[in-house]
C-alpha positions in Angstrom: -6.2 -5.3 -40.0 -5.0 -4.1 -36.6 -6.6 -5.4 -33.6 -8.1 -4.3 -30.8 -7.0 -3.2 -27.9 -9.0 -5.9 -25.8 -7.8 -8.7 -27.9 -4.2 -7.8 -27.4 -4.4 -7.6 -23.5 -5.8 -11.0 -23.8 -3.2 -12.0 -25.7 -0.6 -10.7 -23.4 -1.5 -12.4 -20.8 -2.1 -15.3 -22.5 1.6 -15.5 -23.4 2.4 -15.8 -19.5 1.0 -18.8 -20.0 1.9 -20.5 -23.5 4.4 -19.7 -26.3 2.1 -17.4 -29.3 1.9 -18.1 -32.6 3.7 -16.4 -35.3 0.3 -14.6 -36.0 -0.7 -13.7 -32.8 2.7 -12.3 -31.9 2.7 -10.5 -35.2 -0.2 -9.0 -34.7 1.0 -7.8 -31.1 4.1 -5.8 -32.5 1.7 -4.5 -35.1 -0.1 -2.9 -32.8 2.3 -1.9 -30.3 3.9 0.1 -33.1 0.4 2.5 -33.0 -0.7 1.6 -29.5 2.1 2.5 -26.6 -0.6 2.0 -23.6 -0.9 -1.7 -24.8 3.0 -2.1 -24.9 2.9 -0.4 -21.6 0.4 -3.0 -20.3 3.0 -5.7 -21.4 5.6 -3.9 -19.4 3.5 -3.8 -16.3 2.4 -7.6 -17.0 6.1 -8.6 -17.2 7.2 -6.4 -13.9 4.2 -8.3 -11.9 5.3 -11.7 -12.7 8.7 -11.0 -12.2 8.1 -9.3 -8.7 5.6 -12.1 -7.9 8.3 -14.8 -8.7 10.9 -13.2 -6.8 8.7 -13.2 -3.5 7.8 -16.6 -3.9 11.9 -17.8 -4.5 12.5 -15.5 -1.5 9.4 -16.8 0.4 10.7 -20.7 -0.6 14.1 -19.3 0.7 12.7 -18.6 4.4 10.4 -21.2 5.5 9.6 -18.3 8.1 8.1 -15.7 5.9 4.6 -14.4 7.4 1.8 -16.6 6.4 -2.2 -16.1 7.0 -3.5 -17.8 9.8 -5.5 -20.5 9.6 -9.4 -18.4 10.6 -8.1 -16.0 8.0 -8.2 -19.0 5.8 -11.3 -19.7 6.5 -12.9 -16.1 6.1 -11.2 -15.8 2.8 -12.6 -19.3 1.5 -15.7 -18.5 2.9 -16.5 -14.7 1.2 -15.0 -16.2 -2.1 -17.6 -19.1 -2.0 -20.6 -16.7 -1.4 -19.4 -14.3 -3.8 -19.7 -17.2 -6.6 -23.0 -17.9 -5.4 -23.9 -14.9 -6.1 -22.7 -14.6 -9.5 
C-alpha cells in the first residue's frame, strides 16, 4: 500500500534528523514514483538545510555578522512564552 502524503512529509523531515529504515525509505521512493509534489517537498527540504548551513559556516566565519539585540531578545522570548500559554 502506498502512503499518504502526510506520512511521507513526516518522514522527510524526519530523515534530516536520523538515517530511515529500509521500509520507510522504500516506501518514500514508492511514492515519489506517483507523487512529484512530495519529491518536490524533499527538494525544497534539502535546499533549506543546505542554505541554512551555509549561513551559519559563513555567520561562524565572521564573528561580525548582524545579530538581534539583546530587547529584541527579550520581545521574541516573551510573545513565544505567551503564545504557549495560550495554547
Amino acid at each position: 500500500m502506498i502512503m499518504p502524503c502526510k506520512k511521507i512529509t513526516h518522514l522527510v523531515s524526519a530523515s534530516l534528523d536520523r538515517r530511515l529504515s529500509l521500509n520507510e525509505r522504500l516506501g518514500i521512493f514508492v511514492h515519489f514514483l506517483m507523487c512529484k509534489n512530495c519529491a518536490h517537498y524533499e527538494k525544497q527540504m534539502l535546499f533549506i538545510r543546505a542554505a541554512s548551513h551555509r549561513i551559519a559556516d559563513h555567520r561562524d566565519a565572521n564573528n561580525n555578522a548582524p545579530r538581534l539585540s539583546p530587547e529584541a531578545v527579550i520581545r521574541i522570548k516573551n510573545h513565544i512564552n505567551q503564545h504557549d500559554k495560550l495554547h
